[in-house]
Legacy VTK file of the C-alpha trace (Angstrom):
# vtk DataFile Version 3.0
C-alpha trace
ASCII
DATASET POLYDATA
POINTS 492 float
0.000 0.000 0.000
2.257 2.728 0.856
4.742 2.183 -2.549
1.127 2.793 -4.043
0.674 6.557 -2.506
4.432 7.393 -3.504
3.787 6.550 -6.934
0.359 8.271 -7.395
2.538 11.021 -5.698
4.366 10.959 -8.699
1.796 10.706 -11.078
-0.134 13.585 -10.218
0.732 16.453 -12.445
1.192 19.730 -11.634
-2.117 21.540 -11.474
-3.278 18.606 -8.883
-0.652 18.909 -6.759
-1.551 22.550 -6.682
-4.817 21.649 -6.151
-4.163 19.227 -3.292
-2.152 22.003 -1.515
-4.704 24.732 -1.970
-7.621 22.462 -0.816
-5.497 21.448 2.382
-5.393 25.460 2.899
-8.594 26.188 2.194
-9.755 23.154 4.980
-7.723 25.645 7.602
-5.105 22.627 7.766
-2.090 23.553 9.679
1.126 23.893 7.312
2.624 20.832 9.698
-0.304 18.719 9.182
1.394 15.233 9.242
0.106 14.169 6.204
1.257 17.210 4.116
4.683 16.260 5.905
4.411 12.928 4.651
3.447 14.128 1.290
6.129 16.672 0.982
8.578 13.672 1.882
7.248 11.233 -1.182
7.412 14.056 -3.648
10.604 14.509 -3.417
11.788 11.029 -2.844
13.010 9.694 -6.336
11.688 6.366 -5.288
9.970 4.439 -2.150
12.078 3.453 0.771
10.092 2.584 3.672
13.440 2.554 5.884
14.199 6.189 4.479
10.595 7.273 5.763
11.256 5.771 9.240
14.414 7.185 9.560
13.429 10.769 8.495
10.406 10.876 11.064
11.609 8.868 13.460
10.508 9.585 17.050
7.324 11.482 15.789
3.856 10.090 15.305
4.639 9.650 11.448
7.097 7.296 11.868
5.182 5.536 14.883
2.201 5.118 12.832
3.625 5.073 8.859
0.594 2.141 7.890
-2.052 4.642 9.179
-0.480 7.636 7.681
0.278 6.547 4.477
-3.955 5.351 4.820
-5.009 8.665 5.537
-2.714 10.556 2.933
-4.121 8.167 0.016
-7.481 9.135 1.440
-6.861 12.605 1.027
-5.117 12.536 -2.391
-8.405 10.246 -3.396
-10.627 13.031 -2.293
-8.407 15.525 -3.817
-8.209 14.124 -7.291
-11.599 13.465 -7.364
-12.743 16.914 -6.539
-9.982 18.382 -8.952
-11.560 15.618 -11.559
-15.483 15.816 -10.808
-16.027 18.004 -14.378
-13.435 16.753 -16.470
-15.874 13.927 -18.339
-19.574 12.989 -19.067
-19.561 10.428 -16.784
-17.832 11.879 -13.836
-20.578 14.893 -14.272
-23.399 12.200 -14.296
-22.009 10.892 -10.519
-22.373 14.465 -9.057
-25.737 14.899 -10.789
-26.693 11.522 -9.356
-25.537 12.787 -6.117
-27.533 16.055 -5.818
-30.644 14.383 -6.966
-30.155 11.929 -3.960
-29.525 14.900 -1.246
-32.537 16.997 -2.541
-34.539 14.030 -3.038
-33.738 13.083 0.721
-34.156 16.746 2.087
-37.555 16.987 0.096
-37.076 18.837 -2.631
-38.733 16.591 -5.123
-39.366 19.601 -7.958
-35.571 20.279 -7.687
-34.323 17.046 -8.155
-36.764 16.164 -11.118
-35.526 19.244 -12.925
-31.837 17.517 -12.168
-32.815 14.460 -13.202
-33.993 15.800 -16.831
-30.827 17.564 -17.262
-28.473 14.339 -16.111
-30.773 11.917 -18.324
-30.282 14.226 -21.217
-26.741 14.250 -20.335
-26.542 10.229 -20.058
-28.227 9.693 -23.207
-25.954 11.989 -24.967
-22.741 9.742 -24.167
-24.408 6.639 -23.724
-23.989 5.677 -19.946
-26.426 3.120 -19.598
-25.652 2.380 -16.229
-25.985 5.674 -15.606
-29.585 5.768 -17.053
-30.490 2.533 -15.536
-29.461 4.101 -12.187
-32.070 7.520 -12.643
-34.554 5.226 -13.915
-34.879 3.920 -10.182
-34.117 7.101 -8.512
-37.187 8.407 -10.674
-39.540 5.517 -9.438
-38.088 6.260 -5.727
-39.540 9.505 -6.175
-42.559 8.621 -7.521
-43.214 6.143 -4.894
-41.723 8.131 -1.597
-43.502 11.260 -2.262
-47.087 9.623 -2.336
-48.101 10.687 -5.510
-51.193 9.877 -7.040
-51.962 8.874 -10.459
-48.250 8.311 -11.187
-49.237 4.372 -13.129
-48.605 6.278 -16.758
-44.983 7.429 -15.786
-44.019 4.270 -13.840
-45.280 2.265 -17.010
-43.073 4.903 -19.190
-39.903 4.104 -16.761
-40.356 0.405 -17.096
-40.547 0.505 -21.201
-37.594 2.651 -20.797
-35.856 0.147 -18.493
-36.455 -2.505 -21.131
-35.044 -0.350 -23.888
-31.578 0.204 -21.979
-31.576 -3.393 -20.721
-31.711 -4.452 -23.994
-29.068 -2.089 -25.315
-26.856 -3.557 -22.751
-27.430 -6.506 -23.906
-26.503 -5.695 -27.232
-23.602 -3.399 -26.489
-22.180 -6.548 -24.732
-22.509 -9.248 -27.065
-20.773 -7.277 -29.522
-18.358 -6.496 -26.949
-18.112 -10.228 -26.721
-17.874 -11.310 -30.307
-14.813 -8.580 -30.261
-13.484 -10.501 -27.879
-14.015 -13.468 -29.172
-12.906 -12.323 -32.423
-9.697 -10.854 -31.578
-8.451 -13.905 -30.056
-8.921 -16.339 -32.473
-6.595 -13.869 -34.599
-3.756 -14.581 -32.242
-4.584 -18.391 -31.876
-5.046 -19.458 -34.918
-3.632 -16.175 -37.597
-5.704 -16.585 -40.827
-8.815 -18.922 -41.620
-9.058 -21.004 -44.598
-12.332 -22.928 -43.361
-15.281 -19.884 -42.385
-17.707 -22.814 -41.581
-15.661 -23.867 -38.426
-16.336 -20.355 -36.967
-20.030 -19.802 -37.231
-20.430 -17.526 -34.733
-18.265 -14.942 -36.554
-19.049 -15.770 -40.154
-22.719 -16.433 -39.812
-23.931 -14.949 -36.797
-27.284 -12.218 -37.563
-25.736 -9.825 -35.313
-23.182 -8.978 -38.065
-25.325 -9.046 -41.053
-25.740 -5.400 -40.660
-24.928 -2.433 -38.341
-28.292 -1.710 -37.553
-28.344 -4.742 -35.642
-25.813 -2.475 -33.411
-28.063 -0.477 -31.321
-26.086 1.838 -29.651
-23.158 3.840 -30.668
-20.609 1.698 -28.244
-22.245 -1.288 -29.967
-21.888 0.012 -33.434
-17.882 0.693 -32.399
-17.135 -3.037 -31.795
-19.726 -3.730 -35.094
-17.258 -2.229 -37.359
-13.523 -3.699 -35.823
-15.162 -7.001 -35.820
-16.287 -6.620 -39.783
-12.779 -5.086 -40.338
-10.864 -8.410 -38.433
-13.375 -10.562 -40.137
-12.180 -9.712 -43.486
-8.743 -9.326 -42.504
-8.435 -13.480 -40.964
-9.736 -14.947 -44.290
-7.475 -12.433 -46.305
-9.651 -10.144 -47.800
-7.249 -6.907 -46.655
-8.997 -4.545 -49.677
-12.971 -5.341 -48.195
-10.721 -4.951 -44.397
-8.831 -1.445 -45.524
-12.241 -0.456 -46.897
-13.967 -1.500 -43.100
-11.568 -0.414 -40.859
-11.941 3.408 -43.093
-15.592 3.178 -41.837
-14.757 2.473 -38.763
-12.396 5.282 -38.359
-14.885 7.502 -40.087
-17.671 6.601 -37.470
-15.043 7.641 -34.884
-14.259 10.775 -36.435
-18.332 11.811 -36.736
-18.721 11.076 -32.746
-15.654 12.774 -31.111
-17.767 13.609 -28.508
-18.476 9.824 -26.962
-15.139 8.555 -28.206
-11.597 9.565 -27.119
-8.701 9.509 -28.896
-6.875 6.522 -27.375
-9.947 4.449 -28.316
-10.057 5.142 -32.099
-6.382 5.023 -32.155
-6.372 0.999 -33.043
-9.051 1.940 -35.778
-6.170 4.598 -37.051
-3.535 1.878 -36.433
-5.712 -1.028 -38.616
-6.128 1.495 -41.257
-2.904 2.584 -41.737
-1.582 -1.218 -42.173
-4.149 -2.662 -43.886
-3.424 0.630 -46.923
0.613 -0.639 -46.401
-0.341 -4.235 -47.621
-2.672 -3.268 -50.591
-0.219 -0.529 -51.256
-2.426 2.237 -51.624
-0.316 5.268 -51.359
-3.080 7.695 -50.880
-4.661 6.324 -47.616
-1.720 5.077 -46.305
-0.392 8.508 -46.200
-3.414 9.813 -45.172
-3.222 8.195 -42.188
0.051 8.778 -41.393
-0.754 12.186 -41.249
-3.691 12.045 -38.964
-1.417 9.849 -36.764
0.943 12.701 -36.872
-2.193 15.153 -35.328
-2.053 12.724 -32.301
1.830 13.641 -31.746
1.750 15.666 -28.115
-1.718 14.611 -27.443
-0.955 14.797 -23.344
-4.335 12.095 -23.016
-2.290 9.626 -25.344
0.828 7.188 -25.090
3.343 8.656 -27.157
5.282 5.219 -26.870
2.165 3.544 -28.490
2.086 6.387 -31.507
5.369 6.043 -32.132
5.270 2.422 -31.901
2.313 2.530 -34.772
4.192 5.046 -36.975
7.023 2.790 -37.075
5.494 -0.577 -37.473
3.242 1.021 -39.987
6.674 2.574 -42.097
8.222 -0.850 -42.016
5.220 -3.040 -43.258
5.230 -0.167 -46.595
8.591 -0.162 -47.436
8.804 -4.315 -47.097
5.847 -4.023 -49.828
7.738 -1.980 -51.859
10.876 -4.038 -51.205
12.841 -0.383 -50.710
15.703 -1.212 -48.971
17.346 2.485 -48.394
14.229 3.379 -46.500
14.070 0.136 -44.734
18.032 0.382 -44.099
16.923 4.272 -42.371
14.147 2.813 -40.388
16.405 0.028 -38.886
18.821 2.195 -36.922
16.133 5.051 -35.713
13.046 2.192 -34.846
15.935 0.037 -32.933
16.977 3.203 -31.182
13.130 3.240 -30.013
12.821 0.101 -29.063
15.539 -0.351 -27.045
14.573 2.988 -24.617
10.757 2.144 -24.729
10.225 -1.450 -24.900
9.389 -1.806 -21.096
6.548 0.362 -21.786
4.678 -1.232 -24.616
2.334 -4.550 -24.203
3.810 -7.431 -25.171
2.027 -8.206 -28.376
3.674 -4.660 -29.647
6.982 -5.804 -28.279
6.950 -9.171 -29.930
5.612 -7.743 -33.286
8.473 -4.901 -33.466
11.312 -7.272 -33.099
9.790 -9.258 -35.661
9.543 -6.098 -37.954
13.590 -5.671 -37.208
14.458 -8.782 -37.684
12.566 -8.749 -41.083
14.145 -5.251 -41.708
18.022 -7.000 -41.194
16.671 -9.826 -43.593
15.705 -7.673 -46.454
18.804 -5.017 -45.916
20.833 -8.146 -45.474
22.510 -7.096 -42.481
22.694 -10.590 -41.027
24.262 -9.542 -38.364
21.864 -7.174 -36.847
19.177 -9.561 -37.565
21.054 -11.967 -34.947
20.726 -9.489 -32.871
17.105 -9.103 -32.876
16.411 -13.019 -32.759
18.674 -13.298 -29.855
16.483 -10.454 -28.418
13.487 -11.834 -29.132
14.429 -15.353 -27.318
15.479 -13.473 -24.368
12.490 -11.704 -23.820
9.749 -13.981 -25.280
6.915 -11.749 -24.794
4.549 -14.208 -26.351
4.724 -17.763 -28.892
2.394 -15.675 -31.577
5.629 -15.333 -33.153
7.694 -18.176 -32.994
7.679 -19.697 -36.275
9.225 -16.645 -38.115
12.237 -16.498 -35.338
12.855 -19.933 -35.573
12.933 -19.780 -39.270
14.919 -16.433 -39.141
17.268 -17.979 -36.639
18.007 -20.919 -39.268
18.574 -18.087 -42.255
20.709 -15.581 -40.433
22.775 -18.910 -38.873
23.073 -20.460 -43.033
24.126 -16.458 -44.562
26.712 -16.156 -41.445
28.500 -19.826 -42.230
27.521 -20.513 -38.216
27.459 -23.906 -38.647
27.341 -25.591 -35.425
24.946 -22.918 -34.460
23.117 -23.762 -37.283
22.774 -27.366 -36.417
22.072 -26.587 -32.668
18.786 -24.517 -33.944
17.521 -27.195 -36.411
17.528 -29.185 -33.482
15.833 -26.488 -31.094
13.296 -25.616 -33.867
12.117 -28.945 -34.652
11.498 -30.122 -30.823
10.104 -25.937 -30.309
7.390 -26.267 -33.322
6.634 -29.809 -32.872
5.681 -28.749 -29.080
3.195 -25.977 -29.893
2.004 -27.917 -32.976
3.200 -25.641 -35.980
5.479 -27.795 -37.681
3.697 -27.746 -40.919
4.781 -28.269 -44.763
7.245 -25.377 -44.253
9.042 -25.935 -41.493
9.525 -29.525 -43.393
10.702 -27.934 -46.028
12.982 -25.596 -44.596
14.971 -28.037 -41.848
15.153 -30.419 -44.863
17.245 -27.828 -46.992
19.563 -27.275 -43.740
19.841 -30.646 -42.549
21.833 -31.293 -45.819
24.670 -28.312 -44.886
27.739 -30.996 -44.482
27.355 -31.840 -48.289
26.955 -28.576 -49.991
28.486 -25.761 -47.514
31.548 -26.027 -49.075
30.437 -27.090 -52.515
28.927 -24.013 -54.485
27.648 -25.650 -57.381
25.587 -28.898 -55.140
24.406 -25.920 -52.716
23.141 -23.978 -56.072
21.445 -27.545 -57.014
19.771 -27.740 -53.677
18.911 -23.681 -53.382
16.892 -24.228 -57.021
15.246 -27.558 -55.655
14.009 -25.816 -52.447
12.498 -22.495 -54.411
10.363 -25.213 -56.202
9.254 -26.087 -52.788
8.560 -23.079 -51.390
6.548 -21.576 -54.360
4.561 -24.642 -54.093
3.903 -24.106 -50.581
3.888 -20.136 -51.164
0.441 -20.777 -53.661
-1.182 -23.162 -51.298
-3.682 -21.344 -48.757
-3.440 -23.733 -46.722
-0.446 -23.741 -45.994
0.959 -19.941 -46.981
-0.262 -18.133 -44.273
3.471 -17.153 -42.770
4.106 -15.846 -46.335
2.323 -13.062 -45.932
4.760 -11.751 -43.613
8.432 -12.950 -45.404
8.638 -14.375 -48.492
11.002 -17.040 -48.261
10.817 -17.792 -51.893
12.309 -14.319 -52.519
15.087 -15.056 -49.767
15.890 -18.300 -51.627
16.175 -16.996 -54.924
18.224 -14.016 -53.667
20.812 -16.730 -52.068
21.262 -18.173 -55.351
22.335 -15.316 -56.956
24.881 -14.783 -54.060
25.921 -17.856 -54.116
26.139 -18.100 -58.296
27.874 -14.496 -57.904
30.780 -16.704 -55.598
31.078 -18.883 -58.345
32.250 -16.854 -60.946
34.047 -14.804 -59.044
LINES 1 493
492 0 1 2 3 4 5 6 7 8 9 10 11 12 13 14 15 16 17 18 19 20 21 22 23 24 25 26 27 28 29 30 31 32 33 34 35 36 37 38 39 40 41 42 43 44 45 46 47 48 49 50 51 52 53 54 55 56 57 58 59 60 61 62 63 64 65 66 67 68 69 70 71 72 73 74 75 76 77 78 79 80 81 82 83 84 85 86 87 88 89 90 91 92 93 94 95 96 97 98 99 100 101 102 103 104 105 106 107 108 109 110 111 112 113 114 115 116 117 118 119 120 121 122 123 124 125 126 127 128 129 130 131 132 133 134 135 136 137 138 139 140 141 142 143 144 145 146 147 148 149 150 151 152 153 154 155 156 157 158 159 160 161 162 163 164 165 166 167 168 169 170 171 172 173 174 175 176 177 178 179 180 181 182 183 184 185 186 187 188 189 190 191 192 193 194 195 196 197 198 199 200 201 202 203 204 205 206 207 208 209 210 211 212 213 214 215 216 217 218 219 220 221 222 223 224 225 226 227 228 229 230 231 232 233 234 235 236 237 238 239 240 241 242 243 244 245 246 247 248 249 250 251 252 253 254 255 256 257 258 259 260 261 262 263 264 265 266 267 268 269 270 271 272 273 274 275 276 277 278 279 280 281 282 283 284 285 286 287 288 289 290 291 292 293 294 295 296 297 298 299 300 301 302 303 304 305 306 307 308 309 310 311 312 313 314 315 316 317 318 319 320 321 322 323 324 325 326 327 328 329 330 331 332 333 334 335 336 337 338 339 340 341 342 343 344 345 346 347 348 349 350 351 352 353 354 355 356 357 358 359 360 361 362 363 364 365 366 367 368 369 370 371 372 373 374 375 376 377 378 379 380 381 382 383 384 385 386 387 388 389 390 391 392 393 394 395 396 397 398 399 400 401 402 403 404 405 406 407 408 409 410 411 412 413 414 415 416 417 418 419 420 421 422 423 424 425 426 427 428 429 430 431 432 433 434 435 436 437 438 439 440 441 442 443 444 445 446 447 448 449 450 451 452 453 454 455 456 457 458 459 460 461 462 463 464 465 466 467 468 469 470 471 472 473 474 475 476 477 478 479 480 481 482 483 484 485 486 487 488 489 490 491
């Protein structure tokens, strides 16, 4: 508990402290009040140290009593912030409406607190706080009922059909919710769907047919990101560019009920899915409203930052442009390496996978080992395993580590084989490298065996079932660019 109050102590910016202090004054709180001593003490402490705190107030009642100190300072702080807070959104305004209705409805003043409740209904309808609604709903009928009043059937039969209406909006808002859910981790489990029948309830479930089958705003908001990810899993990225634009767009005509932070995914989806079917125009469109986010004091820069270069990356690998890629490489690693602690872990496993990728198509193979190693030491997640395994085995082959080489078939084969994704490429791929003590040094066999496993891997590159890592590398393309290396040797 009390390394929680120093670090909301350090969260609090600078108009809260301000406020804190000033409230304290204004409560005719003696400047020595112990927990303004206390408080002083954490602010300026770089980082919690109970023994520090002891030591500093020893023989006083602070140090006697830190545990119910530290209690009473949070409690203040609490009070502080929320009083310093109580206007700053829709639904903290609802809670002190909610509040004055309840005090004049308790000290009588029933006309009062109806005019209230019109004004915080109107308010809760606005921005969708059902809760909220459901809430004044029953305040409304405890007026009805407390007061006595006659001939009040009509408006308690009104406040029931109302009740219904919300309930079911709920309802709605949440199975969406739900399906989002549902939807989002099936992309992670599984990547992209070949078979839409397995997955009825996302491919033929009535509550996606159409968004007016979203009835609510907040329901409407998950509508659209599931019909984008639906698209997206079975490969359609044109139909999912197309539905994550109208998703943005519905966030951008209600900027009002949603923040920033929650269209910024939408943004994020939209920018990608315009890198992969390399259409300049949006892509660069969005780029550019990203860049109107930059200094938004409400957002994570880290997470912009992280978006604008994952984004940069993903075009310039579909435009195979190297100098831009060979740019990126130093500047994003620079990132990384100073923010990484403060992304999730999906962002942090997807960026070194983007650098790695980077050192592949720049042919630094050196960096590249690097950002495997990396990636092994932190394992954030096994979503991306298979391309570091088969990343590992590439950089290992281009940097004539043999041994190391051979170590990682072995590692690979008993690592895919344990989380069941040794498919017809993995196969392929340990085959070709399995066969290094007959063609590494032997240019012309290793030539034979490079042509023989391109035939492979544009087989495997054409079937769906079977290509779905190719839409990240294309190993064919790494194959065919070792051959002319290798050829290159040869005549040289």
């Amino acid at each position: 508990m009390s390394e929680i109050v120093h670090d909301f102590v350090k969260s609090m910016t600078m108009r809260e402290k301000a406020y804190f202090r000033r409230s304290a004054t204004l409560h005719g709180e003696r400047p020595k009040k112990n927990y303004l001593l206390l408080y002083d003490f954490l602010e300026k402490a770089p980082s919690y140290n109970k023994k520090a705190i002891q030591k500093h107030f020893s023989g006083t009642p602070i140090g006697k009593y830190l545990s119910s100190e530290m209690n009473y300072l949070l409690e203040q702080l609490l009070n502080s912030a929320i009083n310093f807070h109580f206007n700053n959104s829709a639904h903290r305004k609802l809670i002190k409406l909610i509040l004055y209705i309840d005090l004049l409805s308790e000290k009588g003043f029933r006309r009062k607190a109806q005019k209230i409740m019109v004004q915080a209904k109107k308010l809760a309808y606005r921005f969708e706080d059902f809760a909220a609604i459901l809430k004044l709903i029953q305040m409304e009928e405890d007026i009805l009922f407390s007061h006595g009043i006659l001939n009040f059937t009509q408006q308690l039969e009104q406040l029931r059909l109302e009740r219904e209406a919300i309930s079911q909006k709920i309802q709605n808002a949440n199975a969406l919710r739900l399906l989002r859910e549902q939807i989002r981790e099936l992309q992670f489990t599984e990547g992209f769907i070949t078979d839409t029948e397995k997955y009825p309830i996302i491919y033929d479930n009535p509550l996606l047919e159409s968004k007016e089958q979203a009835l609510s705003l907040t329901a409407k908001a998950n509508w659209y990101y599931i019909q984008g990810l639906k698209h997206y899993l079975i490969r359609q990225f044109k139909s999912s560019q197309l539905a994550n634009r109208d998703h943005l767009n519905f966030f951008e005509t209600h900027p009002k009920l949603f923040k920033p932070a929650q269209m910024l995914p939408a943004l994020s989806n939209y920018i990608f899915l315009s890198a992969l079917v390399r259409d300049e125009k949006s892509f660069r469109e969005g780029l550019q409203k990203l860049k109107t986010l930059e200094g938004n004091p409400d957002l994570d820069q880290n997470y912009i930052k992280y978006i604008y270069y994952a984004r940069q990356f993903e075009w310039h690998y579909q435009h195979t442009n190297i100098r831009e890629t060979q740019r990126l490489l130093t500047e994003v690693g620079d990132f990384f390496l100073s923010a990484y602690q403060k992304l999730g872990n999906a962002e942090v496993d997807y960026l070194v996978r983007l650098l790695s990728r980077a050192s592949l198509l720049c042919q630094d193979w050196s960096k590249g080992l690097d950002w495997v190693r990396f990636w092994y030491q932190i394992k954030k997640s096994n979503h991306g395993m298979q391309v570091i395994h088969h990343f590992s085995l590439i950089i290992y082959y281009e940097l004539g580590y043999w041994e190391l080489l051979e170590s990682q078939i072995h590692a690979s084969y008993k690592g895919l084989k344990k989380h069941s994704k040794f498919n017809t490429l993995e196969k392929c791929l340990l085959s070709f490298f399995k066969k290094i003590p007959v063609y590494k040094n032997a240019p012309d066999t290793e030539l034979k065996y490079l042509r023989f496993l391109e035939e492979k891997l544009l087989i495997i590159r054409d079937d769906t079932r079977e290509n779905e890592i190719f839409e990240f590398f294309c190993f064919h393309e790494w194959c065919r660019g070792r051959q002319w290396r290798v050829a290159l040797k040869m005549q040289l």
